[in-house]
LOZA-299604 format. One record per atom (N, C-alpha, C): residue number from 1; residue in three letters; atom name; x, y, z. Coordinates in steps of 0.1 Angstrom, whole numbers, plus 5000, padded with zeros to 4 digits. Each point is the difference from the previous one (the first is absolute). Layout:
REM LOZA-299604
   n res atom   c1   c2   c3
 NUM ALA   CA    X    Y    Z
...
REM end
This chain:
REM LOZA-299604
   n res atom   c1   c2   c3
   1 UNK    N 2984 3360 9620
   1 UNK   CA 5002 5015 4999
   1 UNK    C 5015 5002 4997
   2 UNK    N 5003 5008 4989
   2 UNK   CA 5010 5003 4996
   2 UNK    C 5010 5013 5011
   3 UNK    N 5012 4998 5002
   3 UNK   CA 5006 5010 5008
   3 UNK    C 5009 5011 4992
   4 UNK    N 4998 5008 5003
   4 UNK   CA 5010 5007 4992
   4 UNK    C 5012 5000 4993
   5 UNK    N 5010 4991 5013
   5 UNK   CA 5012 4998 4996
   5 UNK    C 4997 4985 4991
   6 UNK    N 4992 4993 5001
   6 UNK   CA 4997 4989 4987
   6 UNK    C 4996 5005 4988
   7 UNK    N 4991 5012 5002
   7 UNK   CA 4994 5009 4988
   7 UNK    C 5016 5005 4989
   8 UNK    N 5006 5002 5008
   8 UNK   CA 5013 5011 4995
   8 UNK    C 5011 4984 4998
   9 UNK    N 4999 4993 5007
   9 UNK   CA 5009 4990 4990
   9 UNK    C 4993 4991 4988
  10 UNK    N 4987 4999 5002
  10 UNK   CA 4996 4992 4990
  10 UNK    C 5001 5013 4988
  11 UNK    N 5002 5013 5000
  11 UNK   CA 5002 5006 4990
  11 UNK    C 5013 5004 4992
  12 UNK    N 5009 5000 5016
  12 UNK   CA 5013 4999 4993
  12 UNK    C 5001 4987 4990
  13 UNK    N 4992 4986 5004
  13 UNK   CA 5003 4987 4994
  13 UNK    C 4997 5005 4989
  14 UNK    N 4985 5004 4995
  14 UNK   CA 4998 5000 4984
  14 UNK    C 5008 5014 4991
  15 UNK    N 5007 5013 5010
  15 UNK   CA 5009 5005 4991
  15 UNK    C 5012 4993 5000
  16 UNK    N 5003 4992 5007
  16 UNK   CA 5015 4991 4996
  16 UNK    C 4992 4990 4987
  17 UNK    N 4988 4994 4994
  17 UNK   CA 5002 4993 4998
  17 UNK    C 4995 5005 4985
  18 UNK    N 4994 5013 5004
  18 UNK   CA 4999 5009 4984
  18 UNK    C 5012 5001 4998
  19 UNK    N 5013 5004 5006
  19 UNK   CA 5011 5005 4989
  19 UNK    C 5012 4991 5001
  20 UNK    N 4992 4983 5002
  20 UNK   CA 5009 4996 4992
  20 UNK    C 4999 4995 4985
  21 UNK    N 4989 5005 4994
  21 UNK   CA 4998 5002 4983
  21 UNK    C 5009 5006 4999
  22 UNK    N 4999 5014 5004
  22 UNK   CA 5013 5008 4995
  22 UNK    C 5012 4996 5002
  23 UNK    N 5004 4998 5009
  23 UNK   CA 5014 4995 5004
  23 UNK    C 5002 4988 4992
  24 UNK    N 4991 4989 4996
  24 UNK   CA 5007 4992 4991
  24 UNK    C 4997 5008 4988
  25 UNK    N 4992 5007 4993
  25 UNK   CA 4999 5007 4988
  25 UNK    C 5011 5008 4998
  26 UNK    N 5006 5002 5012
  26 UNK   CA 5013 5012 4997
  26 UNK    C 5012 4994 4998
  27 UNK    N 5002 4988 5001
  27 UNK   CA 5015 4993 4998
  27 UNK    C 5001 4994 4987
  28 UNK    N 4984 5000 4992
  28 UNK   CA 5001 5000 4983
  28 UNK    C 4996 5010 4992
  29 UNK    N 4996 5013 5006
  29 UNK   CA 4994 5011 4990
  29 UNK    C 5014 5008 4999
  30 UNK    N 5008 4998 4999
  30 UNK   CA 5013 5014 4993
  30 UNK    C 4999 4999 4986
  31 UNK    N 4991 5005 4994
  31 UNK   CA 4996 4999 4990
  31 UNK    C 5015 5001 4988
  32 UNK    N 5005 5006 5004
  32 UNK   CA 5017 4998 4988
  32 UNK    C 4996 4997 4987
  33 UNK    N 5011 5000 4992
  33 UNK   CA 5001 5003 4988
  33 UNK    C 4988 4992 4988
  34 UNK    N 4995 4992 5006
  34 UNK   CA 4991 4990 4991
  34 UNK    C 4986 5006 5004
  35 UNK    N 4997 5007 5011
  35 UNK   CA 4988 5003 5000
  35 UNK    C 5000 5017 4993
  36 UNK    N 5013 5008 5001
  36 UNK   CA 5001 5011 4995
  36 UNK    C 4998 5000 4982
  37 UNK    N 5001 4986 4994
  37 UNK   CA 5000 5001 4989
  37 UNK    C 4989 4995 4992
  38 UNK    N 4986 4998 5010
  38 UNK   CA 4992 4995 4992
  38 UNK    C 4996 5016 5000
  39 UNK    N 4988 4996 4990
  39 UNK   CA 4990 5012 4995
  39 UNK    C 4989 4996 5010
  40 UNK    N 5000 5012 5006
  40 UNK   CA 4989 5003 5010
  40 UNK    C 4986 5009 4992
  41 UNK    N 4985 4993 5006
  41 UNK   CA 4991 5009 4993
  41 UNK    C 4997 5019 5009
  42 UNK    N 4997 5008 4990
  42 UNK   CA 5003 5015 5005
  42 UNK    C 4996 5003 5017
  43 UNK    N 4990 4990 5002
  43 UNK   CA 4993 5007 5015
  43 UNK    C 5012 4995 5009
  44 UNK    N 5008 4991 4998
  44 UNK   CA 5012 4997 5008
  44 UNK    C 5006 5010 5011
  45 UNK    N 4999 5000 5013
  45 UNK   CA 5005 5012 5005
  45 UNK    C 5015 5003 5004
  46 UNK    N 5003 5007 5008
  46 UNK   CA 5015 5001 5001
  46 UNK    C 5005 4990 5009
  47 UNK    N 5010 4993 4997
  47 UNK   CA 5002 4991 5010
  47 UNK    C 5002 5003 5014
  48 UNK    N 5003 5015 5011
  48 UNK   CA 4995 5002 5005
  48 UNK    C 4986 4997 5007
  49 UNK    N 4995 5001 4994
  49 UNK   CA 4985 5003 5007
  49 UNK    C 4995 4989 5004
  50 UNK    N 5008 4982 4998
  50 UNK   CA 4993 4988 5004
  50 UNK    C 5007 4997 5012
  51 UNK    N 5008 5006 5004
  51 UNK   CA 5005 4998 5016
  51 UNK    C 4989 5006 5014
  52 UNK    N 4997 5013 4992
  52 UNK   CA 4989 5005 5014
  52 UNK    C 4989 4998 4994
  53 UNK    N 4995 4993 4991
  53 UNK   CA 4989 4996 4995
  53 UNK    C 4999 4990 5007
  54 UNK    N 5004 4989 4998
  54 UNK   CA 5001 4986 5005
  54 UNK    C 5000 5002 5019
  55 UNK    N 5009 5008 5002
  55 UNK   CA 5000 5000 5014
  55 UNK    C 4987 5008 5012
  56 UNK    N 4994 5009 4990
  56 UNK   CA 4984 5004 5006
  56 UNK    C 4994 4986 4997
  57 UNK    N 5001 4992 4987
  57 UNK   CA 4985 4986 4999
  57 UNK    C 5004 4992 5010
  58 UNK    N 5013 4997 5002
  58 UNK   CA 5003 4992 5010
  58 UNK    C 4992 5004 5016
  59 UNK    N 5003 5010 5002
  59 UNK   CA 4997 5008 5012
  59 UNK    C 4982 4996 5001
  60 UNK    N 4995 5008 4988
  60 UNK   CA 4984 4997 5001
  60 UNK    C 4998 4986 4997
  61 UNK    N 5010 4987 4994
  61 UNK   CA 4989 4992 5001
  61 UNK    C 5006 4991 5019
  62 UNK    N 5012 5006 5003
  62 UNK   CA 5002 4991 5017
  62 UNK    C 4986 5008 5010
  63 UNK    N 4998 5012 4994
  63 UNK   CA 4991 5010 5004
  63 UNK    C 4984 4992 5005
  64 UNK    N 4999 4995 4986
  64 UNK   CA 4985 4994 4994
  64 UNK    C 5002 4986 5007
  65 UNK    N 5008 4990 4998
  65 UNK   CA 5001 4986 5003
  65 UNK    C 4997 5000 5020
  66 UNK    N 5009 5009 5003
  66 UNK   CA 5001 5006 5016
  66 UNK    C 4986 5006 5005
  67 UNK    N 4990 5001 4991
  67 UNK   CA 4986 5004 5002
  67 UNK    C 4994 4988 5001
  68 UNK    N 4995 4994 4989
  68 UNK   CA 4997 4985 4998
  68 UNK    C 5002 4992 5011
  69 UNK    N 5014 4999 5006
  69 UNK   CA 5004 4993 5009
  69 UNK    C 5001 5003 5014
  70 UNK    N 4988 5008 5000
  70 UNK   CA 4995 5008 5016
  70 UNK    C 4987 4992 5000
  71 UNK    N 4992 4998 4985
  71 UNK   CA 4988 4997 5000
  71 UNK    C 4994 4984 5008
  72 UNK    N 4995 4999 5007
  72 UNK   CA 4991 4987 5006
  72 UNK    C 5006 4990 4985
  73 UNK    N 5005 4987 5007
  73 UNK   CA 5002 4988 4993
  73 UNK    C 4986 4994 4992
  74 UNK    N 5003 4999 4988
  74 UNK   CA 4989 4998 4988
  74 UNK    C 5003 4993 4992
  75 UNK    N 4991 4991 4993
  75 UNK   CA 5003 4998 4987
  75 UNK    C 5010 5009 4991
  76 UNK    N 4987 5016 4993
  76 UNK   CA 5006 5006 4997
  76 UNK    C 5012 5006 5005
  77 UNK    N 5003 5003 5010
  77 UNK   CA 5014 5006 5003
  77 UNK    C 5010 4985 5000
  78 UNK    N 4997 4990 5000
  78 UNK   CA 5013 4989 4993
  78 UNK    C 5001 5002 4989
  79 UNK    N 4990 5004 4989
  79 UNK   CA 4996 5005 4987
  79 UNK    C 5011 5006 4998
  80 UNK    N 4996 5012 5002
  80 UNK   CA 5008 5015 5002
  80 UNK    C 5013 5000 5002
  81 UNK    N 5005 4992 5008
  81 UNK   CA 5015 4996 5007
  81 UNK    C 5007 4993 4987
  82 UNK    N 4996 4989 5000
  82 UNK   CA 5005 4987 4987
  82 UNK    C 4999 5013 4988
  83 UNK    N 4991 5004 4992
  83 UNK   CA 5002 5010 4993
  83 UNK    C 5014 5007 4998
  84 UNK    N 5000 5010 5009
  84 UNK   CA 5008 5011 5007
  84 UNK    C 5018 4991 4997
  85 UNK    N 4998 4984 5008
  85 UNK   CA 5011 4996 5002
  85 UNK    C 5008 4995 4984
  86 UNK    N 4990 4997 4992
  86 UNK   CA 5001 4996 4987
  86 UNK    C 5006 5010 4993
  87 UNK    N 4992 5011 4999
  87 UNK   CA 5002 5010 4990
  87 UNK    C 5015 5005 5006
  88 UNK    N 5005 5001 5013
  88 UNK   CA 5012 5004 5007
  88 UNK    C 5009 4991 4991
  89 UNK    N 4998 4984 4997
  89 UNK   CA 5012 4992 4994
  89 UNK    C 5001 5004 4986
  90 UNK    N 4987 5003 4997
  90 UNK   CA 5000 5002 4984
  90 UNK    C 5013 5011 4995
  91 UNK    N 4997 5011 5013
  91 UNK   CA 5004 5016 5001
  91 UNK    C 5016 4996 4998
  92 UNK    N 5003 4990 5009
  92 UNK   CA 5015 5001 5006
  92 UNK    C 5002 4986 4989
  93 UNK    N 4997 4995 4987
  93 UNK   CA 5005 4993 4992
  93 UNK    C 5003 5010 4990
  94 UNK    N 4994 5010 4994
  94 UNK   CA 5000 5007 4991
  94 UNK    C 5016 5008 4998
  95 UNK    N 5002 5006 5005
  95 UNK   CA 5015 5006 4996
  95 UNK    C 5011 4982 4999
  96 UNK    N 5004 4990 5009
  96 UNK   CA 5007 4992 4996
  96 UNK    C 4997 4996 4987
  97 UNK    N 4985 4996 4992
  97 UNK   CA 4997 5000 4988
  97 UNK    C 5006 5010 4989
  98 UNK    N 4991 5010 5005
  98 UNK   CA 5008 5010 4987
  98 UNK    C 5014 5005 5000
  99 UNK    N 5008 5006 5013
  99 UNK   CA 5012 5001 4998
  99 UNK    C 5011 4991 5001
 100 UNK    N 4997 4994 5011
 100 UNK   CA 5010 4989 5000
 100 UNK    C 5001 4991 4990
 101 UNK    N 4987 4988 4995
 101 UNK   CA 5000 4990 4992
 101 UNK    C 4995 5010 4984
 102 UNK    N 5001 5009 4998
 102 UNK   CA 4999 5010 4985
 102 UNK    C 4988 4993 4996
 103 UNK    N 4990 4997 5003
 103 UNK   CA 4984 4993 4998
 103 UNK    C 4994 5011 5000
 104 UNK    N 4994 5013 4995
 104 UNK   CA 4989 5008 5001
 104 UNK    C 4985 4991 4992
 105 UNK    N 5002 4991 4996
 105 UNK   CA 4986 4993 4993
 105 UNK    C 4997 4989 5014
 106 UNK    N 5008 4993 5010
 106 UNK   CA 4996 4997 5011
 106 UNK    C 4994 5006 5010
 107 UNK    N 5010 5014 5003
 107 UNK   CA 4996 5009 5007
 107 UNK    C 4987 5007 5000
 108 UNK    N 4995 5002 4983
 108 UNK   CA 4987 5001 5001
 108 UNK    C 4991 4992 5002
 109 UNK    N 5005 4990 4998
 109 UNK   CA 4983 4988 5005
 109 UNK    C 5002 5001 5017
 110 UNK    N 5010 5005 5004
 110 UNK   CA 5005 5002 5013
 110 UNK    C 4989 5010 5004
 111 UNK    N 5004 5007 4995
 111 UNK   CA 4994 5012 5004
 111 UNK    C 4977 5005 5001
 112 UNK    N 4999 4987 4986
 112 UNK   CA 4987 4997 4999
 112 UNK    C 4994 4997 5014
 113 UNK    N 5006 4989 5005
 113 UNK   CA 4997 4990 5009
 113 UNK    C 5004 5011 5012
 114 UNK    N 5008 5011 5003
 114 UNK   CA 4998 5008 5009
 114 UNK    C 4991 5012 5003
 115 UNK    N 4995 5002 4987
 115 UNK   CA 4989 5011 4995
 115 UNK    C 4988 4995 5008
 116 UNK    N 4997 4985 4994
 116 UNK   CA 4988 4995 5000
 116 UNK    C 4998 4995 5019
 117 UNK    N 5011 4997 5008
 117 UNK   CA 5000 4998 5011
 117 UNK    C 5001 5011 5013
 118 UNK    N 5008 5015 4991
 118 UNK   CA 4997 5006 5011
 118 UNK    C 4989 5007 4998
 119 UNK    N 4991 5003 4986
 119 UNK   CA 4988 5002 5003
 119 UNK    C 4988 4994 5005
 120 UNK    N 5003 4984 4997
 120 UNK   CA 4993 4989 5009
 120 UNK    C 5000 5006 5017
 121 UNK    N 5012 5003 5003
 121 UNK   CA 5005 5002 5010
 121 UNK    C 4988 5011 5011
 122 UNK    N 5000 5013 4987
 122 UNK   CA 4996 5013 5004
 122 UNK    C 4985 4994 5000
 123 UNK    N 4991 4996 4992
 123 UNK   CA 4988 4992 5003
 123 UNK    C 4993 4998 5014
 124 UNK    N 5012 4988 4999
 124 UNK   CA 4999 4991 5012
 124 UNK    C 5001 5004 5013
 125 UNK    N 5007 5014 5001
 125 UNK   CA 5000 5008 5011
 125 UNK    C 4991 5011 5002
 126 UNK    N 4996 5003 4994
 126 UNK   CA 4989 5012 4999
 126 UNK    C 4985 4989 5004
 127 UNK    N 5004 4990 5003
 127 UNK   CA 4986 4990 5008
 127 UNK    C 5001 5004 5017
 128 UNK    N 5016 4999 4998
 128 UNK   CA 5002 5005 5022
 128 UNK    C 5003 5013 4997
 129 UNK    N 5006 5005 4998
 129 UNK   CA 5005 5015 4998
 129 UNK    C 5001 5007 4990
 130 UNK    N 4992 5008 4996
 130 UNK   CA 4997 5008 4993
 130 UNK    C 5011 5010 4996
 131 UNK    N 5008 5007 5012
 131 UNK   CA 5013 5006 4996
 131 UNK    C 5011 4992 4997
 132 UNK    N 5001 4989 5004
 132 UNK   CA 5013 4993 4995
 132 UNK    C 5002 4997 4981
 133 UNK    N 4987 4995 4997
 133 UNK   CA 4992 5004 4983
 133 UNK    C 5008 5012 4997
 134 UNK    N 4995 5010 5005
 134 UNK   CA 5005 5012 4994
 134 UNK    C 5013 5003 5001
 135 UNK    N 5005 4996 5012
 135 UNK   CA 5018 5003 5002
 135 UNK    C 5010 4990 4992
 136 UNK    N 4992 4994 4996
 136 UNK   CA 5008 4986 4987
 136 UNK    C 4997 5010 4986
 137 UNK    N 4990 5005 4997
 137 UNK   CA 4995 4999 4986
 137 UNK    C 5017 5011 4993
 138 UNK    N 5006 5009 5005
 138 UNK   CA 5011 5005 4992
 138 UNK    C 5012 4990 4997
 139 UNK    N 4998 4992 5008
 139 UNK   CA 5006 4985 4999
 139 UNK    C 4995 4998 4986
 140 UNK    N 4986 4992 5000
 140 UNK   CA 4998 4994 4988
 140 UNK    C 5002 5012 4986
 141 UNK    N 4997 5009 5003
 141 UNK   CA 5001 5010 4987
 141 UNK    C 5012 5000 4996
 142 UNK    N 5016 4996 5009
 142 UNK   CA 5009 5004 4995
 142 UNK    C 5002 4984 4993
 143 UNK    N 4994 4990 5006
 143 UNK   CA 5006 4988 4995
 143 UNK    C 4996 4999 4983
 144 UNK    N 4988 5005 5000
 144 UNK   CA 4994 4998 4989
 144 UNK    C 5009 5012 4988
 145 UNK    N 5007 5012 5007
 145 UNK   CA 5005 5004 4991
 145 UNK    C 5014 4998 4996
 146 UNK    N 5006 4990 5009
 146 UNK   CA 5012 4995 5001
 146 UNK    C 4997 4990 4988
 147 UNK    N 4987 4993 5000
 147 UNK   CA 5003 4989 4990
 147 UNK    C 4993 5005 4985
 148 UNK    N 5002 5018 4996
 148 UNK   CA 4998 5006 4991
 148 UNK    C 5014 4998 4994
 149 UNK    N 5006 5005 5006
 149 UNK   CA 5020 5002 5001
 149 UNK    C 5004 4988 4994
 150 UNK    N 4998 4991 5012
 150 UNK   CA 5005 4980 4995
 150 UNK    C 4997 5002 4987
 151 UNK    N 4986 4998 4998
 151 UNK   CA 4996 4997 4989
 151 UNK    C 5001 5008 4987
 152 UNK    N 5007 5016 5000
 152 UNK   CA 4999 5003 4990
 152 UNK    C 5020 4999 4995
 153 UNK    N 5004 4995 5012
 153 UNK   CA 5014 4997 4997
 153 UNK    C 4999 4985 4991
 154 UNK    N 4991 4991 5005
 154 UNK   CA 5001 4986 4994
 154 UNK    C 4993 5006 4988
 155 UNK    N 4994 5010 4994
 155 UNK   CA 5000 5001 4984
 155 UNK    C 5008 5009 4994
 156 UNK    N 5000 5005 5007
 156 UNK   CA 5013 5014 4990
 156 UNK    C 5015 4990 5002
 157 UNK    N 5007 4988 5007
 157 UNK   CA 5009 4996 4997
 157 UNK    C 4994 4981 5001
 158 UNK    N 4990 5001 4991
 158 UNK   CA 4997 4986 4993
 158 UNK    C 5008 4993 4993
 159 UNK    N 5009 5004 4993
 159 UNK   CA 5009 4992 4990
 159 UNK    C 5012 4997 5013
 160 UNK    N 5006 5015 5006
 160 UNK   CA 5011 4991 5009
 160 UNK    C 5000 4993 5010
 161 UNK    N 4985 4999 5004
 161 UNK   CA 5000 4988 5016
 161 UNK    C 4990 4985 4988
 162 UNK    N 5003 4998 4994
 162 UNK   CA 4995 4985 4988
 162 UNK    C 5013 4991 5009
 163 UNK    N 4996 4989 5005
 163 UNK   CA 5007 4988 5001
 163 UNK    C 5004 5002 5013
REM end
């Protein structure tokens, strides 16, 4: 039987361990002069808007994983967990790829491989919990629209990322 004050640290553990994507994502995304100068496709938003964007997904998916990880020890919920922990590395590889190492055609197959796992993810949880599914899914909607962006930067500047 779980105690409260166990309940409240094993949650603090998984929001310490949700932001540290961001915190390593944040020591390579200052996007500066090489990111300001590709051609972005129109739906591109203001650069504003991915700081409290990112920081609600993060919130709902320590939210959703923090659900899961209440649920009775399972198959599925190792499922769910390994998922969850995957798709987190994929998350927190992505900005060193595209800003740091100037790779947005890495960063997309990056980004594939995080599409496909944190929807895997959302799946696999909607077996134990049905709201934690749902508290991920703006998660996956934004990943998926994030690798609209990647992707339409790797064709609108095709000729300058060659080699």
């Amino acid at each position: 039987m779980r105690t409260r004050k166990r309940t409240l640290v094993e949650l603090a553990a998984l929001v310490g361990i949700t932001a540290l994507a961001p915190l390593l994502g944040a020591r390579s995304s200052k996007p500066g002069a090489w990111y300001r100068s590709l051609r972005k496709p129109p739906q591109t938003p203001p650069g504003w808007v991915f700081g409290p964007a990112w920081t609600l997904l993060y919130a709902l998916s320590a939210w959703s994983v923090w659900r899961v990880w209440q649920q009775p020890r399972s198959r599925t919920r190792r499922a769910a967990l390994t998922l969850w922990g995957v798709q987190h590395g994929l998350n927190a590889a992505w900005s060193p790829l595209f800003f740091a190492a100037r790779r947005p055609r890495a960063a997309l197959v990056d980004l594939g491989g995080l599409l496909g796992t944190s929807a895997a993810y959302a799946i696999v949880a909607s077996r134990i919990d049905r709201a934690a599914a749902w508290i991920i899914a703006p998660y996956v909607g934004w990943v998926a629209f994030a690798g609209t962006l990647n992707a339409g930067i790797v064709v609108l500047n095709r000729e300058r990322l060659r080699g």
